[in-house]
C-alpha positions in Angstrom: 0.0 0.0 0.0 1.5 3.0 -0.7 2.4 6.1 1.8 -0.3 8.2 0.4 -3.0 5.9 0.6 -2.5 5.3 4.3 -2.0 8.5 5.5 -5.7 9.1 3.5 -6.8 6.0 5.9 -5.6 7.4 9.2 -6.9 11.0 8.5 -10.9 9.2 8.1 -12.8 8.8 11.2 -13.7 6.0 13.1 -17.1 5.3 11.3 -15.6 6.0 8.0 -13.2 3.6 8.7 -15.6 0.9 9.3 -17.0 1.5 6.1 -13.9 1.3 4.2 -13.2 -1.9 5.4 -17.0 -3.2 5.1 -16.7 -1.8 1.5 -13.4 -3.9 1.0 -14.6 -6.6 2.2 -17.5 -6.9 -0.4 -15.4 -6.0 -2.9 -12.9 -8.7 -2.0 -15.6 -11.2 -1.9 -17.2 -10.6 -5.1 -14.2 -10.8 -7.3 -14.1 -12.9 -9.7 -11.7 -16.0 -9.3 -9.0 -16.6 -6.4 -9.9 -18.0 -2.9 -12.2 -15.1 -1.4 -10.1 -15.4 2.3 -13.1 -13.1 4.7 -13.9 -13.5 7.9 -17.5 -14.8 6.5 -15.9 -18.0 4.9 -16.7 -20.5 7.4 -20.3 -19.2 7.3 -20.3 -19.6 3.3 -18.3 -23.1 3.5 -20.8 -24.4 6.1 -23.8 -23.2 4.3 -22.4 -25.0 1.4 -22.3 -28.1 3.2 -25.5 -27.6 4.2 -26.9 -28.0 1.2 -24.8 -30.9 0.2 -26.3 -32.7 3.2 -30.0 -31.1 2.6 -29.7 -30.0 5.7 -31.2 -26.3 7.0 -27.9 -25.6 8.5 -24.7 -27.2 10.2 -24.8 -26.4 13.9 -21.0 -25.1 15.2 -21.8 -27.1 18.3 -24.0 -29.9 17.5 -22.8 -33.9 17.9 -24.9 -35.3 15.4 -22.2 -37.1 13.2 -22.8 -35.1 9.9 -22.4 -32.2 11.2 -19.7 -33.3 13.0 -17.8 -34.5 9.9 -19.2 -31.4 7.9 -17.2 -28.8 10.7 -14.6 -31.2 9.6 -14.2 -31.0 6.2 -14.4 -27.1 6.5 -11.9 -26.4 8.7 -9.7 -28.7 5.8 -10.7 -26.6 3.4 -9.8 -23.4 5.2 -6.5 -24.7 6.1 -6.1 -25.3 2.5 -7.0 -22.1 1.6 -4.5 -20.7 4.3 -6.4 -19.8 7.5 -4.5 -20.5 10.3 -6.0 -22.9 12.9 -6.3 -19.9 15.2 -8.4 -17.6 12.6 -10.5 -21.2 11.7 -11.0 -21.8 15.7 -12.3 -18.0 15.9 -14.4 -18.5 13.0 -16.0 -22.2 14.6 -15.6 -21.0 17.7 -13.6 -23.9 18.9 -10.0 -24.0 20.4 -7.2 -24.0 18.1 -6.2 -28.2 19.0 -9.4 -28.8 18.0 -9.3 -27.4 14.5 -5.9 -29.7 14.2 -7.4 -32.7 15.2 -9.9 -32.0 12.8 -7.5 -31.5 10.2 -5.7 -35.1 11.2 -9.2 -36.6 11.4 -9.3 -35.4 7.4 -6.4 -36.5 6.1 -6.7 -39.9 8.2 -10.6 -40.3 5.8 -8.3 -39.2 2.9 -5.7 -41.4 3.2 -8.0 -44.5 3.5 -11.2 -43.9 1.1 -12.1 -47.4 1.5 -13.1 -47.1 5.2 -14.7 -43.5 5.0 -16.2 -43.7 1.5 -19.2 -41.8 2.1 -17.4 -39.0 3.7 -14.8 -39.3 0.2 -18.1 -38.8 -1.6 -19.4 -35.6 0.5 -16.0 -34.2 0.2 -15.9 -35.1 -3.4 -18.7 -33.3 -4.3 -17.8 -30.4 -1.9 -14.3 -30.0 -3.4 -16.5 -30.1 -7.0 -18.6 -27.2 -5.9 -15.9 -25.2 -4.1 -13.8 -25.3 -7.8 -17.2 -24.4 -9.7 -17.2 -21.4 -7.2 -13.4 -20.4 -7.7 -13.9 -20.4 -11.1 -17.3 -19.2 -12.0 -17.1 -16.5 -14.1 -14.1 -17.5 -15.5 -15.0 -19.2 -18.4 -17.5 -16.8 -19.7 -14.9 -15.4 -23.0 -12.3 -17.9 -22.8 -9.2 -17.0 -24.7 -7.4 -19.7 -26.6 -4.0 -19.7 -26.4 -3.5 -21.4 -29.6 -3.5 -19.8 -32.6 -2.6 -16.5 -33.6 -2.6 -13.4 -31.0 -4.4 -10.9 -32.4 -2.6 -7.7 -32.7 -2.7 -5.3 -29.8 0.2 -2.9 -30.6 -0.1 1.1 -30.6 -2.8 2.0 -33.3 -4.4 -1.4 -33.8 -7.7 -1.2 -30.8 -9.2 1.8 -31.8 -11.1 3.7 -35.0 -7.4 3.9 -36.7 -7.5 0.4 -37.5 -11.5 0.6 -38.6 -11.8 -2.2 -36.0 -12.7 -2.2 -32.0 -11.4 -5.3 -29.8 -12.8 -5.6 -26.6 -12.1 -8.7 -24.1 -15.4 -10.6 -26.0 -14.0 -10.6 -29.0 -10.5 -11.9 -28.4 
């Protein structure tokens, strides 16, 4: 960030601060493609699993296996994705040791998919919408990288060449 910007930052007041960061925040988690790391992923990743699972919701505290399993295979996901076991804890509301046993309950149902097969196949179809999510968006004007390029040099974009190229028509 550069000097400028953040002496901008620490001239606004306190409310306007909060709605710079509310308004970075949606604008982080709206862009298109990457891993949208908010303090709201938990929230999205259980819902998702939710509706894997036809379920209304996953409870944080509940001991009904599934959603036992579903806290589970979130806080993998969010490790993955580079949350720290303290920020995934905070998020889940449980203790940092229990978001690693978690994460060595996964990779124990990873490493042997013939004794956990149904959680393979939730996790399977997780991972599936999870990639659909990351990517959505991205395949709307896909560019092939075959081919020729077409020419984008000084002169060539505009009214000079008769001839307007814009990101759809690449």
């Amino acid at each position: 960030m550069s000097e400028e910007l953040k002496l901008m930052c620490e001239d606004l007041s306190l409310q306007d601060m909060v709605e710079l960061r509310e308004y970075l925040s949606d604008i982080i988690s709206s862009s298109k493609g990457g891993i949208r790391k908010t303090p709201l992923r938990c929230s999205m990743l259980l819902g998702e699993m939710a509706d894997i699972l036809g379920e209304k919701y996953i409870s944080y505290v509940s001991r009904i296996p599934s959603h036992v399993w579903a806290r589970t295979m979130v806080a993998y996901q969010m490790i993955k994705e580079g949350y720290s076991t303290l920020e995934i804890g905070h998020q889940m509301m449980k203790d940092h040791s229990s978001v690693t046993h978690m994460k060595v309950k996964m990779q124990d149902a990873l490493s042997l998919p013939q004794a956990y097969g149904d959680i393979i196949e939730i996790w399977n179809e997780f991972q599936k919408r999870i990639d659909n999510d990351i990517h959505k968006g991205t395949t709307e004007n896909p560019v092939s990288l075959g081919g020729e390029f077409p020419d984008c040099s000084p002169g060539t974009m505009g009214k000079e060449s008769g001839q307007i190229r814009t990101p759809g028509h690449l």
